[in-house]
C-alpha positions, 0 to 999 in steps of 0.5 A: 622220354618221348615225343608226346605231339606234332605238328606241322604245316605245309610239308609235302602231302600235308597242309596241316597235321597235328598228332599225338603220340603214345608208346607204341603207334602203328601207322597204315594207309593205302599207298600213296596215302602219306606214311612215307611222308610222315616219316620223313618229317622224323627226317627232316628233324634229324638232319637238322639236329646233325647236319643243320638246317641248310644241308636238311632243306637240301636232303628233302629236294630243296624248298620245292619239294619240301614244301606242298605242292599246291600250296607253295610259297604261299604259306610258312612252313611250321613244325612243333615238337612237344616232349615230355622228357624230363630233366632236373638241374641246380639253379642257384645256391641260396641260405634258405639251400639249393633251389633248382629247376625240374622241367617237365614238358619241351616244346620246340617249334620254328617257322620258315618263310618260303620264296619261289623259285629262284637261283642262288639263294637258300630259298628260305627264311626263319620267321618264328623259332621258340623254346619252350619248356614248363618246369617246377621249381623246387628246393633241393638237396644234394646226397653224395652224387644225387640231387634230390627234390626237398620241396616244391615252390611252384611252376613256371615256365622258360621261353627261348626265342630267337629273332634276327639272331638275337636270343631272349630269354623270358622266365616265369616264375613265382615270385619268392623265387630268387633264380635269374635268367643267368642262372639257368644260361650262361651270360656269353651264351645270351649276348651271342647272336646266332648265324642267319639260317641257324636255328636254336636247334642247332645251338648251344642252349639246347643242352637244357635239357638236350632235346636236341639228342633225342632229334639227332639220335632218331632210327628209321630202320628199313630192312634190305634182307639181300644186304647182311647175306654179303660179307661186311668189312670189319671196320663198319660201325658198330650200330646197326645200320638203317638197312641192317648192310652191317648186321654181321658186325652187330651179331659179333659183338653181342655174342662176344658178350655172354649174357647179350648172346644168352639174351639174343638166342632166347629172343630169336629162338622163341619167333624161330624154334629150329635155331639151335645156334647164331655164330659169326665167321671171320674171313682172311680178307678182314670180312665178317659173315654171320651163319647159324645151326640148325637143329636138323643139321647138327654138325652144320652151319648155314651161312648167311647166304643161304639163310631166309629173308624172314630169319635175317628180317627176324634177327635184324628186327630183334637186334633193333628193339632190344640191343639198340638204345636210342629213344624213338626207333621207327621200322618201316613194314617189319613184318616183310618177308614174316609168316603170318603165324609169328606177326602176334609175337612180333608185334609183342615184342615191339609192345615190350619194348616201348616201354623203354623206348618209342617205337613207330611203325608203318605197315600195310598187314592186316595181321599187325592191324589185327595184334597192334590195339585200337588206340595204337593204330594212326590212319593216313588217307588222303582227303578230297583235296589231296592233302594227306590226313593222320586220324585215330581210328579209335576216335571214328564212330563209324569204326566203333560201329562196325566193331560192334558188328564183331567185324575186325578191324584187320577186315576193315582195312583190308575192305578199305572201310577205314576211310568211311 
């Protein structure tokens, strides 16, 4: 479950972008090149998903800064998002069994028409806002909880659009065939309009398959060291905040858990060896503050205070990848504060785990270039019109070419030759 393209228009540095997405992606750049901004259209989609459209317009700025700067009103804002997440459920019950729908690949794309500068107003209006989601259909059968695939009848697709409020709902479909829209969507669901300014996004019918989860679940970690040094009060949440502030908390229930602590110690004593043990120490005032042992002081704990930056980075870093569960985790340059010599575990560890979820990173270390492979590194420069550019690097000649003068890639980023 991942998000396999982007693209948009007329957002921020960008005119036009359109991306492909694997695994693991690095992203590099000089400052000033865009990566920020590419981030914040990750942004953009979560605030949609958990706070609405209106409230996501308002958190970039407003239209003004949403939109180019150069461009302006004078072109829509676009985005589309294509995932290959996966999602199976029963149709319709016929005499020949159960034919259900598996579908394979969501696209979700809208487009908003922006005004200029105005008051009063939301400075914007929804011109194109379509679901799209190719499926297979097949026949099924039911054992015990499970439904299971019996037999295949053909592909098709289901199309969701919205104008004006009103949703239509096309379905392709074979023939033979005999599911109906209202099999799929509940007949309520079809005859309610949707409010002005709200998208299909934040609606109902995006429970199949819920698309929506993956947008609102995005974690865009950019790790302050200074924060987990202070106590954090008890009542925090109990998923590692995007600056690591809560990290004490994190650290409490998972060593509380003996497999989990048994887990985190191998993870963090394989980067930092002198470890010999991770605690977390509980205050009168109701305040948590993690310490550690290490193995020159046996019969000491250093509190959290006195610990490096690079180990609360390392820790904060492992806890993000192999105890946080949501499918697409973005680390801002996880490699400060790091000494070189551990960046080729470090980018392992992000390898090993985007095998079970997305992870994009942004970085400006030529050590992470070095380690992270050619096809997983995204470009960003910016043009001669100042507009930002995401390319591939393992699709530039000029890049091939200089690799095959045994000049690494990481030295081509630091001599700036990328961009040639």
């Amino acid at each position: 479950m991942s998000i396999k393209r982007i693209r948009v228009t007329n957002f921020k540095s960008f005119e036009k972008l359109e991306v492909d997405f694997g695994k693991f992606n690095v992203l590099i750049g000089a400052n000033a090149s865009g990566k920020t901004n590419f981030v914040q259209i990750f942004e953009f989609l979560r605030d949609i998903a958990n706070s609405g459209l209106n409230n996501a317009v308002s958190m970039q700025g407003g239209v003004e800064y949403l939109r180019n700067i150069n461009i302006g009103a004078s072109e829509n804002f676009s985005l589309k998002v294509v995932s290959d997440q996966e999602f199976t459920f029963p149709g319709r019950r016929t005499k020949e069994g159960l034919i259900g729908i598996k579908t394979y690949e969501t696209t979700y794309e809208f487009a908003l028409k922006l005004k200029g500068k105005q008051k009063g107003g939301l400075g914007f209006e929804i011109v194109q806002d379509n679901l799209i989601q190719k499926c297979e259909f097949a026949r099924f059968k039911r054992q015990k909880e499970k439904i299971e695939e019996k037999e295949k009848i053909g592909q098709g697709e289901i199309i969701l659009s919205c104008v004006n409020g009103k949703v239509k709902i096309d379905l392709h479909k074979p023939e033979e065939v005999p599911i109906k829209e209202e099999d799929i969507y509940p007949l309520f669901l079809i005859e309610e309009k949707i409010p002005a300014s709200t998208l299909l996004l934040q609606s109902p019918f995006f429970f199949i398959p819920p698309l929506k989860e993956i947008f609102s679940e995005i974690l865009i970690y950019d790790f302050d060291p200074k924060l987990p040094k202070k106590a954090t009060p008890i009542t925090g949440k109990v998923e590692l905040e995007e600056d690591g502030s809560n990290l004490s908390i994190i650290l409490k229930n998972i060593t509380e858990n003996k497999d989990k602590r048994r887990k985190l110690f191998n993870l963090v004593k394989d980067l930092l060896p002198f470890i010999s043990n991770l605690d977390v120490e509980k205050f009168a005032d109701k305040s948590l503050l993690f310490k550690l042992q290490e193995t020159y002081f046996k019969n000491q704990y250093l509190p959290a205070s006195l610990i490096s930056d690079g180990t609360i980075n390392i820790t904060a870093l492992i806890v993000a990848l192999y105890f946080e569960k949501k499918p697409l985790t973005i680390i801002e340059e996880p490699e400060r504060n790091i000494h070189p010599y551990l960046i080729s575990k470090v980018v392992d560890m992000m390898k090993d785990v985007s095998q079970k979820k997305q992870i994009i990173v942004t970085t400006h270390n030529p050590e992470i270039v070095k380690y992270a492979g050619l096809d997983n590194i995204l470009f960003v420069s910016r043009n001669e019109k100042g507009f930002s550019i995401v390319s591939r690097l393992i699709d530039k000649e000029e890049v091939k070419t200089f690799l095959k003068n045994e000049i690494g890639i990481e030295e081509l980023y630091v001599q700036n030759l990328l961009g040639v």
